[in-house]
C-alpha positions in Angstrom: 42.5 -22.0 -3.4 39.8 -23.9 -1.6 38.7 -27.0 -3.1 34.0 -26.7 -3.8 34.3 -30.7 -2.3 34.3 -28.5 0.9 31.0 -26.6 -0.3 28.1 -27.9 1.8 24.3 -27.3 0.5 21.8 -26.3 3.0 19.2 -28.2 3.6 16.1 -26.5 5.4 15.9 -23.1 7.8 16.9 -24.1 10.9 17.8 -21.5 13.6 21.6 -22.3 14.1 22.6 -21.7 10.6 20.5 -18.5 9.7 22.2 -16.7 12.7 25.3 -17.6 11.3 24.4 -16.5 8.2 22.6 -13.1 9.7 26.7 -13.0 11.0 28.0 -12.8 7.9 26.2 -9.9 6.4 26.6 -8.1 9.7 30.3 -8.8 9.1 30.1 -7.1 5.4 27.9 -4.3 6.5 24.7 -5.7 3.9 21.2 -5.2 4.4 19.9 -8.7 4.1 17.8 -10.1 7.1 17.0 -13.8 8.6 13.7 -13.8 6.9 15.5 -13.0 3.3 18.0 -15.7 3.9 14.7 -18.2 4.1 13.5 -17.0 1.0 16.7 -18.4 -0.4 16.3 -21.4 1.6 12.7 -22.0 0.4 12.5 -21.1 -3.2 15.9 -22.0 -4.2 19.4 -22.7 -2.4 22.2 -21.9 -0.3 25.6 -23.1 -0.1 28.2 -22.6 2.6 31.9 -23.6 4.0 32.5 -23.9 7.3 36.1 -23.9 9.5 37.1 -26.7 12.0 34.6 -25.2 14.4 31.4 -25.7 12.1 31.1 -22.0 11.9 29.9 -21.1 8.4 32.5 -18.6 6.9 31.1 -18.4 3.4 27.8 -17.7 1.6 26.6 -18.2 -1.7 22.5 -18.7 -2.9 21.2 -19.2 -6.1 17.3 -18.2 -6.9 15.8 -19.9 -9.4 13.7 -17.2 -12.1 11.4 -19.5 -13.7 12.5 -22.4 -16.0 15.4 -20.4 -17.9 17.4 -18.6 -15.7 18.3 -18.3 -12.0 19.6 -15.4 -9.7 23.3 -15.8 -8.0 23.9 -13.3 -5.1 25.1 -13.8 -0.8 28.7 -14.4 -1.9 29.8 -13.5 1.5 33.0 -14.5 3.0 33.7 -14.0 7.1 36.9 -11.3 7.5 39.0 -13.8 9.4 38.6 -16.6 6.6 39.5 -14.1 3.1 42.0 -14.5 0.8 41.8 -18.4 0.9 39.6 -18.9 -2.1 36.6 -19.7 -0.1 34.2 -17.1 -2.0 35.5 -18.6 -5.4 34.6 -21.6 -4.5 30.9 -21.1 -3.7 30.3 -19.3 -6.6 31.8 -22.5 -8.5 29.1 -24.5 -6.4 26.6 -21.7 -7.1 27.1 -21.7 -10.8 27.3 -25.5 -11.0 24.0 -25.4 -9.6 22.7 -23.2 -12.3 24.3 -25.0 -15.3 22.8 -28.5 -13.8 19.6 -27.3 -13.9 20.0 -26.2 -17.8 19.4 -22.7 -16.5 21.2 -18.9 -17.7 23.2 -18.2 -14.3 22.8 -13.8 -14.2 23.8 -11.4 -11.3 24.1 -7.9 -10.6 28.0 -7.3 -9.8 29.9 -4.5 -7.6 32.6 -3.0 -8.8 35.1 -5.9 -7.5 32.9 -8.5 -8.2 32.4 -7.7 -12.0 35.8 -8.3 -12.7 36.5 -11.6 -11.1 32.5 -12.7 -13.3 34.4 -11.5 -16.7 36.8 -14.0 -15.7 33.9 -16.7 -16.3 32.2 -15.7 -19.2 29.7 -13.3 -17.7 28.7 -9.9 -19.8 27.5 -6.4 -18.6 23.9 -6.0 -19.8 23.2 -2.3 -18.0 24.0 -0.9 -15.1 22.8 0.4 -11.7 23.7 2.5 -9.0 22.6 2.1 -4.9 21.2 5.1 -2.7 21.0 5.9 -0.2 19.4 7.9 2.5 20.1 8.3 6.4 17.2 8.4 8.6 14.4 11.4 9.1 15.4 12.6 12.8 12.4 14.8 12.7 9.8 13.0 11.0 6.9 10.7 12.9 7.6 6.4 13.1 6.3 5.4 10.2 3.6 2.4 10.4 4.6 -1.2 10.4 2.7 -1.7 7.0 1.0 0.0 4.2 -0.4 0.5 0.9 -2.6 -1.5 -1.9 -1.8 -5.7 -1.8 -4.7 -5.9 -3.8 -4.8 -7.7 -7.4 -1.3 -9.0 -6.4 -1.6 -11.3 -9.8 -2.0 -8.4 -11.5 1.3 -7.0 -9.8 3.2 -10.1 -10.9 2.4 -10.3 -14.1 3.7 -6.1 -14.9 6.8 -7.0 -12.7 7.6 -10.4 -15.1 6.8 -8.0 -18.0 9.1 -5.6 -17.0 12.0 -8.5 -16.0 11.7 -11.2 -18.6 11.7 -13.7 -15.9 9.2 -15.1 -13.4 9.8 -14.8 -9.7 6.1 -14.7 -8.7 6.2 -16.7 -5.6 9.3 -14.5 -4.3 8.0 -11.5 -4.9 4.4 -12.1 -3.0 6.3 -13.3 -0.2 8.5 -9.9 -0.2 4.9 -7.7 -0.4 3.2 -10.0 2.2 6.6 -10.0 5.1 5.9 -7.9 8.0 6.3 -4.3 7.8 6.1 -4.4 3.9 4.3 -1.3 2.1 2.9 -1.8 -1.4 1.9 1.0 -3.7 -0.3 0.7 -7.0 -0.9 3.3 -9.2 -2.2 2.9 -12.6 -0.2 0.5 -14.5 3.1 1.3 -11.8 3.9 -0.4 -8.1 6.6 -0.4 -6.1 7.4 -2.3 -2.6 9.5 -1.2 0.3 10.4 -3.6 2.9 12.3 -3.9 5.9 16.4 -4.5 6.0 18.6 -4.8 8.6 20.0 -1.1 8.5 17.4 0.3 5.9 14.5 0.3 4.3 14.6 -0.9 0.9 12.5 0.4 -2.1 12.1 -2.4 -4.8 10.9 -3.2 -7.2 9.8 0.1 -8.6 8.0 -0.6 -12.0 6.4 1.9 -14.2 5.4 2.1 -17.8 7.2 5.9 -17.9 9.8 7.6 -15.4 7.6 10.5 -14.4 5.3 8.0 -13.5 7.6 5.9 -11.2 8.9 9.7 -9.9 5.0 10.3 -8.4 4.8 6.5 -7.2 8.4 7.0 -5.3 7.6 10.2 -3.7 4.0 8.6 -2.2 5.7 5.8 -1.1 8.7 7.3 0.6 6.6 10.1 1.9 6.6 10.2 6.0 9.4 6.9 6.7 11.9 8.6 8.7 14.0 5.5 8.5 17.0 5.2 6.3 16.2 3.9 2.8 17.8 1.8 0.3 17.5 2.2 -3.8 19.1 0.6 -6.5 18.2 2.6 -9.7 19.2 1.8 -13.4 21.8 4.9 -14.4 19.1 5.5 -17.4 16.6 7.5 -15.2 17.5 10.9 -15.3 14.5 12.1 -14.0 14.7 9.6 -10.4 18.3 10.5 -10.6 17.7 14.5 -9.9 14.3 13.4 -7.6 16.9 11.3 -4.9 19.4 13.8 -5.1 17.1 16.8 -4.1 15.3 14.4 -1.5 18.9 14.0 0.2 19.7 10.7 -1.3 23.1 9.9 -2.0 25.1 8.0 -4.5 26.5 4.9 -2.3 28.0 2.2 -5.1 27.2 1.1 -8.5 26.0 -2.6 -10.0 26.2 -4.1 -13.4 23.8 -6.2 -14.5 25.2 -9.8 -15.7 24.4 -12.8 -17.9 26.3 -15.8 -18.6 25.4 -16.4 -22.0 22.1 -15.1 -23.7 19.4 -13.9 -21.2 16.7 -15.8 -21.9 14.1 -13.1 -22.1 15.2 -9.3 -22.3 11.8 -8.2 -21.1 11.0 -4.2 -21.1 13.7 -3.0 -19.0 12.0 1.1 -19.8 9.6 -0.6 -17.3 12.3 -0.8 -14.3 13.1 2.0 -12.1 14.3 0.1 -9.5 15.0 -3.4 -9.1 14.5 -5.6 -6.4 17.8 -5.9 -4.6 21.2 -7.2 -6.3 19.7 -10.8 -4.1 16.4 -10.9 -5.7 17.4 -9.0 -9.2 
């Protein structure tokens, strides 16, 4: 197993290292873009291995939520430099970085991953599914950006209702990027923004499911692009709306906590959550 002494910390955004970054979720088939890899960058951290060449080969990023916890996700490793330990190791460095700070470390999980986070303590909370649909051939481009980015304090404040945690400054900067379309409706928003091979719809929060049904529906209605979700399996109701919209079941998540979370906040109030990366 590789050794975290061989984990190196970003230190700032420069162009080099986010294209080899942008490399490694190419080679894993995510959705995550250069400007989402700067988020990390900026409001938290991200920690790599490189090989002999200086080519990073693993990912790992850790997103601070307010003074109590902090977000783990990116644990990417390159195909040619698997089964060596390497994505172990940065979630080590990830994690070390979490309990330094005095912080709960929490994630959401795939499948594979869940089982290797048991190994350290982690325990399910709820759970999720991703999906997914391909693009509109017959529908009109939709426009770069949309929708209400008004009273944006006001938007905060229901999403760190709805999460128990704060992540205000993150989630402004994901409703203000480029080709970002907010949606308010009474006491509900949701955001989709761009990704590398879809659109993703996130969060989606709502005081009640039909409501985050109507909000979804608006906000979808006339992007011909395909479009990511990740939905808590409690929502029956946005369950049967995505499947008759042609929305498919892709992979399921579980939620994660090392430890107590340190707020449980009203998780009725989710319908979709950010992205495993941003929670």
């Amino acid at each position: 197993m590789a050794s975290t002494e061989a984990v190196e910390t970003l230190s700032a955004p420069d162009a080099i290292s986010l294209s080899m970054l942008e490399a490694l979720v190419v080679a894993s088939g995510w959705n995550q873009t250069a400007d989402d890899w700067a988020v990390f960058l900026r409001h938290g951290s991200v920690h790599v291995v490189r090989d002999a060449d200086g080519a990073i080969v693993a990912s790992g990023a850790v997103l601070p939520m307010g003074a109590a916890a902090a977000w783990i996700s990116m644990i990417l490793v390159a195909p040619q430099a698997r089964g060596a330990g390497l994505g172990r190791s940065v979630f080590e460095r990830c994690l070390a970085t979490v309990r330094a700070a005095g912080r709960v470390a929490m994630l959401d999980a795939t499948p594979a991953g869940e089982q290797l986070y048991l190994q350290y303590g982690f325990s399910p909370l709820w759970r999720l599914s991703r999906w997914h649909r391909g693009a509109l051939a017959d529908a009109p481009a939709s426009a770069a950006a949309s929708g209400d980015h008004s009273k944006v304090d006001a938007l905060l404040a229901l999403d760190a209702e709805a999460l128990g945690l704060e992540r205000g400054a993150v989630l402004a900067e994901l409703m203000r990027r480029p080709g970002s379309r907010v949606l308010r409706h009474a006491q509900a928003f949701a955001v989709l923004r761009s990704g590398r091979i879809a659109r993703h719809v996130g969060p989606l929060i709502a005081t009640d499911e039909a409501s985050a049904a109507v909000l979804l529906n608006d906000l979808i209605d006339g992007i011909p692009e395909p479009i990511f979700i990740d939905v808590p399996d409690e929502r029956p109701l946005l369950r049967r709306q995505l499947a008759e919209a042609g929305f498919a079941l892709q992979r399921g998540f579980c939620r994660m906590a090392l430890g107590e979370p340190p707020a449980h906040g009203q998780n009725a109030f989710i319908h979709a959550i950010a992205g495993p990366e941003f929670g």
